[in-house]
C-alpha positions as CSV (number, residue, x, y, z in Angstrom):
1,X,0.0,5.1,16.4
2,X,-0.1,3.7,12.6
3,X,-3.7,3.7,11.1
4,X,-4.1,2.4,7.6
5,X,-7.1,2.4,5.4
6,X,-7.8,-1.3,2.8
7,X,-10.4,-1.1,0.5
8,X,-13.3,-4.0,0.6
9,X,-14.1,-6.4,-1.7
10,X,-17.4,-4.5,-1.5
11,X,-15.8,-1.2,-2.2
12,X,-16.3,-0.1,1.4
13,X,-13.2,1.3,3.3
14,X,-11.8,-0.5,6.4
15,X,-9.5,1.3,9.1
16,X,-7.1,-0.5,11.0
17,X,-5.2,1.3,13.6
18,X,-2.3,-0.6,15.3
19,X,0.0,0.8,18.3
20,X,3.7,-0.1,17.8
21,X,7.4,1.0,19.8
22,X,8.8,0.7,16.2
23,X,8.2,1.8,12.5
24,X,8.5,-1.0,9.8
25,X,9.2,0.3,6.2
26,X,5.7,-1.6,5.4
27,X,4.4,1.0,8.4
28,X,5.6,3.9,6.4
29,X,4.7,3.0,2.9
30,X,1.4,1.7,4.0
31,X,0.0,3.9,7.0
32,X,-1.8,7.4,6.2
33,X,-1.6,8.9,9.5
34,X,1.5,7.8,12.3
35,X,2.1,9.5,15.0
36,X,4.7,9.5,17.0
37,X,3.1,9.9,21.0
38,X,7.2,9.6,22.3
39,X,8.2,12.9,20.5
40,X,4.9,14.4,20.2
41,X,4.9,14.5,16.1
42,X,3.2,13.9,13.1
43,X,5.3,11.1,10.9
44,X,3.2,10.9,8.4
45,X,-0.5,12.8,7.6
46,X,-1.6,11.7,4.5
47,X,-5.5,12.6,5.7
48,X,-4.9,15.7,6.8
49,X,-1.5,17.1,5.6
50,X,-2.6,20.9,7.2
51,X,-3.4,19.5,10.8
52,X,-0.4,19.1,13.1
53,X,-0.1,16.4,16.0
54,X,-2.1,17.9,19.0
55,X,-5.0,18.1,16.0
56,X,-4.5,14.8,15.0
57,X,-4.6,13.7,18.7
58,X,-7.8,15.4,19.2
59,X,-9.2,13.9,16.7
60,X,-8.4,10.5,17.3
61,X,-9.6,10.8,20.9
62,X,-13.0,11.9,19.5
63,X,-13.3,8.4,16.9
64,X,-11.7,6.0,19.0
65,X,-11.7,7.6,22.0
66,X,-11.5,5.2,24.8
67,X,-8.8,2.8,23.0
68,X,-6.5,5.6,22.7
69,X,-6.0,6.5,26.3
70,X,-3.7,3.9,27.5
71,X,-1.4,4.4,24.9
72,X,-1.3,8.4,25.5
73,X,1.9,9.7,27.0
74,X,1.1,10.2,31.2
75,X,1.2,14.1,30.8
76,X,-1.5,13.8,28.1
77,X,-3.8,11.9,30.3
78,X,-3.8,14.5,33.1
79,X,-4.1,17.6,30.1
80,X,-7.2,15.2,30.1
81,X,-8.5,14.5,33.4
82,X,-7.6,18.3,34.6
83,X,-9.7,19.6,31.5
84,X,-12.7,17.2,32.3
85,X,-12.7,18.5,35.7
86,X,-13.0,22.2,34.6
87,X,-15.6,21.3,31.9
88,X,-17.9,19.4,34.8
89,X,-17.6,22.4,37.5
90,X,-18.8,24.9,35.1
């Protein structure tokens, strides 16, 4: 995942957040935050230097949420599913 934030002719901040199989040298000069959902790491955190992937994840699922599902590893999605479950028979 490779989100990149471009300023507005207004001044106001736009985020665009793309989901490639392969880094570009534009991705990496460019991006603030890539993650890499294959081997589970942070490539680059230029939001949040401090947080490591699985906070960075969690984050992501709370802003975008929905969007990010699909492109989740399979063993993420369950984490998901199984944790939902424990929350809603509590």
């Amino acid at each position: 995942m490779i989100v990149s934030y471009y300023q507005k002719p207004n001044g106001k901040w736009d985020e665009v957040t793309e989901f490639k199989n392969s880094l570009k040298t534009r991705h990496i000069q460019t991006a603030k935050v890539i993650l890499d959902f294959k081997e589970k790491k942070c490539v680059k955190n230029g939001l949040n230097p401090e947080a490591g992937y699985d906070d960075m994840v969690e984050f992501y699922k709370r802003t975008i949420g929905d969007q990010l599902t699909p492109h989740l590893p399979k063993e993420d999605i369950n984490e998901e599913s199984e944790e939902s479950l424990e929350k809603n028979t509590k």
